[in-house]
N, C-alpha and C positions, 0 to 999 in steps of 0.2 A: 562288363556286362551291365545292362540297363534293368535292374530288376524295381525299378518304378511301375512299368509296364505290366507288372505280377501282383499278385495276393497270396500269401500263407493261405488262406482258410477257404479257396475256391479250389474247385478242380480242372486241370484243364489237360487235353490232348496233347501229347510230343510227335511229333513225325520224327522216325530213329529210322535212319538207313544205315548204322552201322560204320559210317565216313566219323573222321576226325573229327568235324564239328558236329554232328548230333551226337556222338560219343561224350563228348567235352561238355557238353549244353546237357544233357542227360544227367551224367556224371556233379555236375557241379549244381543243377537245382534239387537230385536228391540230396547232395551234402548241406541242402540250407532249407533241406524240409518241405520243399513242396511238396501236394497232393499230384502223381503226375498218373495218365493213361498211356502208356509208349504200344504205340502203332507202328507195324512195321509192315513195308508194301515190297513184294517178290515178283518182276515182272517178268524173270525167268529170259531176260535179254543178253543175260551175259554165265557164261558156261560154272565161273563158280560163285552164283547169286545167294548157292545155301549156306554158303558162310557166313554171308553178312546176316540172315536169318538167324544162324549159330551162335554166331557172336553177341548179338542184341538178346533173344532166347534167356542164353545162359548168364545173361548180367542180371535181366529183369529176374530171373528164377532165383539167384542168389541175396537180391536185397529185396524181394518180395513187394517187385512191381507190378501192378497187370496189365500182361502184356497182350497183344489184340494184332492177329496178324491175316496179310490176305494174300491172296496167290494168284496171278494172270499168267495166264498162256497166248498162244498165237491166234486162236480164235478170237481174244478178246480182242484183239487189232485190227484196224480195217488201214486200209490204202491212205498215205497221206505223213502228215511229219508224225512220229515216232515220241518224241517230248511232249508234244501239247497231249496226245492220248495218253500219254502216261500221267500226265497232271490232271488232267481230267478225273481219271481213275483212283488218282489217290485220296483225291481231293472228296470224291463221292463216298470214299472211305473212314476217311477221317469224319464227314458228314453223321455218318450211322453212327461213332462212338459220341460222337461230338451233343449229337440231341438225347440218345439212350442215357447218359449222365449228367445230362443239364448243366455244360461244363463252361465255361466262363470263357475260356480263348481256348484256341487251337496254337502251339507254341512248336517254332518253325526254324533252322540253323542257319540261314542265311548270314554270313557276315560283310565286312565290309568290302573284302574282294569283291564278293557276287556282288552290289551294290556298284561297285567299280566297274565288271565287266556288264554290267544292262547300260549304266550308262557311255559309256563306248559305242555298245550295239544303236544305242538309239541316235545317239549326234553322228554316226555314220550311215545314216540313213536318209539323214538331212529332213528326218520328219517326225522333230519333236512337237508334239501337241500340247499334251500335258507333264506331266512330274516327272520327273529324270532321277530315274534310279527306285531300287526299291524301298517303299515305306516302311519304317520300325512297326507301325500300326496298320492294319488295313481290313478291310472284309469282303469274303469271300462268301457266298450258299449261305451270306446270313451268319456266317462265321466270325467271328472274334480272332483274326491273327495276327500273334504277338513275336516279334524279333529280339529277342535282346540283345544278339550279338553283334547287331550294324556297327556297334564300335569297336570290335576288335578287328584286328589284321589275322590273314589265315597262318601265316607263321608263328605267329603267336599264340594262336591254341597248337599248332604243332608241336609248338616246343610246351605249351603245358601238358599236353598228352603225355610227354616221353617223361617230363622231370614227375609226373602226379603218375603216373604207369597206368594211364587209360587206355583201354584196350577199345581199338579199331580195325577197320579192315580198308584198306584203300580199293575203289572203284576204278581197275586199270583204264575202261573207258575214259574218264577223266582227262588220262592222258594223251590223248588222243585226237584228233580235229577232225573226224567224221560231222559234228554238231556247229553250229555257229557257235556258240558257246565255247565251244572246247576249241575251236580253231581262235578264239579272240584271248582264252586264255592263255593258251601256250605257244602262240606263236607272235603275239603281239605284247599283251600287260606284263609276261614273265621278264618282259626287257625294259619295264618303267624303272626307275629311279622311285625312292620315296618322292621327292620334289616334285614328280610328274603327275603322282598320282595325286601328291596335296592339290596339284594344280587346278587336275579335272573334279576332283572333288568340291573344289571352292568355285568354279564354274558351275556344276550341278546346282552349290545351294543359293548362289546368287536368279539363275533361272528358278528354281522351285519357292523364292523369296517372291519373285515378281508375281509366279500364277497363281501363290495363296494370295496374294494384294488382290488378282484380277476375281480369283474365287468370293472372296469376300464382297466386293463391288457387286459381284453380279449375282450377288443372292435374292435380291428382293424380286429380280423381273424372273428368276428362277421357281422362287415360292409361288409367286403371281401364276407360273404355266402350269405348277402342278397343281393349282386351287383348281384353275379356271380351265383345265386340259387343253389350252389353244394360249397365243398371245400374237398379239400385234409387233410382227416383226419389227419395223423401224421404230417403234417406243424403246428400242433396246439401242443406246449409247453404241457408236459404228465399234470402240477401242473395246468392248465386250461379246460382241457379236461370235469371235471363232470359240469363247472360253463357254456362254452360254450354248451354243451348238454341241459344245463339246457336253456337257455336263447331261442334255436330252439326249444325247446319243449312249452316252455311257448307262444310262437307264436302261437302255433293252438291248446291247450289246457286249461283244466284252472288250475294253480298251486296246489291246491290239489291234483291233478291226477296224479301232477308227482313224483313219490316219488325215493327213493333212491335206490331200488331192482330193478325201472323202467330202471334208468338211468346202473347199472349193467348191467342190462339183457343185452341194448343194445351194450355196450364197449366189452360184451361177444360177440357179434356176430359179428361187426366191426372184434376183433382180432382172429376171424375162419379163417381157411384155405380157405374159402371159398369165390370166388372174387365177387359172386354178392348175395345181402340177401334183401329181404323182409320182414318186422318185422312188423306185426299191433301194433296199438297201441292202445289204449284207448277209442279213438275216431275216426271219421271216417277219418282216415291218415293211408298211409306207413313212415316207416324208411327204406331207401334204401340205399344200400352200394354196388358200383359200383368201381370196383377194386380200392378199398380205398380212392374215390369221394364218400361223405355222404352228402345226402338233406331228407327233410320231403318231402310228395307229398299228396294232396287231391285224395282218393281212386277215387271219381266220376272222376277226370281228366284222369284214366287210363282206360276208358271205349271207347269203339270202336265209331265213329263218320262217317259218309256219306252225301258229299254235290255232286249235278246234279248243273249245268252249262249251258245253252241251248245255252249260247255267252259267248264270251270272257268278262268282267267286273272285275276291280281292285276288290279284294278282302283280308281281313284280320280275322284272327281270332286268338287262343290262339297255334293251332297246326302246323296251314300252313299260308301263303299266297302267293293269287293268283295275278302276276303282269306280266310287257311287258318288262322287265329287269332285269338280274339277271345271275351268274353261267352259262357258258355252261350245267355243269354237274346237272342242276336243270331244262333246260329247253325243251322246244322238240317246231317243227313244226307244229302248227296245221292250216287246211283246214277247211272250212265249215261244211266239209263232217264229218269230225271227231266228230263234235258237236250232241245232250250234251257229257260232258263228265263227271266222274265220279270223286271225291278225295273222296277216304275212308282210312278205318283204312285195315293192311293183315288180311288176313281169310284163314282159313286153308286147303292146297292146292293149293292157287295162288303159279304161275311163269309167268315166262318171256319167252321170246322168245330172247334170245341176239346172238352178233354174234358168240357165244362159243356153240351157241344152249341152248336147253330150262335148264333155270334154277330154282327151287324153290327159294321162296323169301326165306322163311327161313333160309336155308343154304347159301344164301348171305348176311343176316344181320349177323348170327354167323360168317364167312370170316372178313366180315367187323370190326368185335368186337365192336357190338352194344346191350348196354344193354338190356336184358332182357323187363325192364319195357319199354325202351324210343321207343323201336319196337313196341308196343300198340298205340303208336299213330304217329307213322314215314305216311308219308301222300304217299301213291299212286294212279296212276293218270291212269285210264281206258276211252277208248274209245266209242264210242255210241254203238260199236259192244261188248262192256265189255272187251275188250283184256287189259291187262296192257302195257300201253305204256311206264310208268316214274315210278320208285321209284327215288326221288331226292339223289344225292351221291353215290346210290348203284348199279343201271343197267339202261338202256337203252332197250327200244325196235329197235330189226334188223331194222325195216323200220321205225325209226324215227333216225336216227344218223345224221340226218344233224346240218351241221355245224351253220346255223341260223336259230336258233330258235326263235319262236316270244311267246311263251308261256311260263312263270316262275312259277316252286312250289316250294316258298323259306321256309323249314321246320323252 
């Protein structure tokens, strides 16, 4: 066990299903004095799930642990795979104790088996992206979770259970191949040799050697996207292009999602003729490629917005603000009379009135070579009469061209 990963004098979450290794992982950090919270999740999937509730219950209540438990039924479940909702759910669980205590990691039984059976599942998929297998370390909801047990083999806490007399419950599903999971352990690694598994294990760390190299490289053009929310695609080195893609995608999705055809598709439509693309993804995001400027966007940010004004007052938000300084070409003169005024998003058919005469907005954000998407939320500024008086950078209205303006729409 890796108790580097740990601190005496923090407190942290245990997920306790009652199975051999969170019994064992339980069992052996109260013998060395942790502060532990054992949470235990009843998804009521399997006919005797009160036992392993029983089981965990009457340990924590004997060495006066606090114990923290929750209960799902069939309504909690909708349509679809059965595991990922269950992790979901627990996860939101461990979530609630995890900020209530201000607890340092959330601490998890994985050992090196499971670490053995993801890696299988994924090089037989033939669409390794990133890291093979599961991390000792990793974060979840903002979570802190810690492994200790990646280095043990699962026979080996078996056999500490029986010779230390720790009390578990085995999960008959387990043995069973309904699950990928459960069909890759028992019908396939239950037949490995030690040798086979050293094998694929040392394959694993040789690929996860190469993508912390490629991780590390591509951190600066990484830092660069999240300063500047966009980057100039080809500034990015061709040998870092699938790790960096990976890296913005992992930001607003969950790594399962991303796969290798994903990351394709998208370098497919970056290198189109084509200077501006829109690509949904997965989830509720764009991938947008603006004459070879590439950022992710929240769909809902590209949705039209309208704020009324009755006075002048500083104002801030994520599209515009409303201030008493700023850009000539952002500001305009306002009267009493002018008041409320309007900031919305264009609508189809607004123009202007300039001194070139009347222009559509539209064909002044195209002049301008304003993307596509960033015109959705580009802020113009109407009068109480509803006239457009200010798109900021793009036109002016004829009778606001004065030179002092006291009103600012800083996009």
């Amino acid at each position: 066990m890796n108790e580097q990963l740990l601190n005496k004098t923090k407190y942290y979450v245990i997920g306790v299903s009652g199975g051999c290794d969170s019994m064992y992982l339980l069992d052996t950090l109260r013998k060395a004095g942790y502060h532990l919270l054992v949470a235990h999740v009843n998804y009521n999937y399997r006919h005797d799930s009160y036992i392993d509730y029983e089981l965990v219950c009457d340990y924590c209540a004997t060495y006066g642990i606090p114990f923290y438990y929750k209960e799902f039924h069939s309504q909690d479940y909708h349509d679809g795979n059965f595991q990922d909702q269950a992790r979901s759910l627990r996860y939101d669980f461990y979530k609630e104790i995890y900020d209530l205590y201000k607890c340092d990691g959330l601490i998890l039984g994985h050992h090196l088996d499971d670490h053995l059976e993801t890696i299988y599942m994924q090089l037989s998929k033939h669409n390794v992206i990133h890291y093979l297998g599961i991390k000792e370390e990793s974060y979840v909801q903002d979570m802190r979770v810690v492994r200790p047990l990646m280095d043990c083999y699962k026979e080996d806490i078996l056999q500490a259970c029986k010779i230390r007399q720790i009390p578990y419950h085995d999960d008959y599903t387990n043995f069973e191949i309904d699950f990928e999971r459960d069909k890759v352990r028992n019908t396939v690694l239950n037949r490995y040799t030690k040798e086979q598994k050293e094998a694929l294990l040392k394959r694993a760390q040789k690929h996860n050697q190469r993508i912390k190299e490629l991780e590390f490289k591509v951190q600066p053009y990484y830092q660069q996207y999240i300063s500047d929310g966009q980057i100039y695609y080809y500034y990015i080195p061709k040998d870092l292009r699938d790790m960096f893609l990976y890296l913005i995608l992992r930001d607003v999705m969950h790594p399962q999602l991303i796969s290798q055809s994903l990351i394709a598709e998208i370098k497919h439509q970056i290198n189109s003729v084509k200077p501006n693309i829109q690509m949904n993804l997965p989830v509720n995001y764009l991938f947008i490629k603006e004459y070879d400027n590439i950022y992710i966007i929240d769909k809902d940010k590209t949705k039209g917005y309208c704020y009324e004004f009755k006075e002048f007052i500083p104002f801030g938000c994520e599209y515009f603000h409303l201030l008493d300084n700023g850009h000539i070409n952002e500001g305009v003169y306002l009267s009493q009379d002018d008041y409320p005024i309007t900031v919305r998003t264009m609508r189809e058919g607004d123009s202007i009135m300039t001194s070139a005469g009347t222009k559509k907005l539209s064909r002044l954000f195209i002049n301008a070579k304003i993307p596509a998407l960033k015109r959705k939320t580009w802020p113009v500024v109407l009068n109480k009469d509803q006239t457009i008086i200010l798109v900021p950078h793009i036109a002016k209205n004829i009778d606001y061209l004065t030179t002092k303006p006291n009103v600012f729409v800083i996009k």
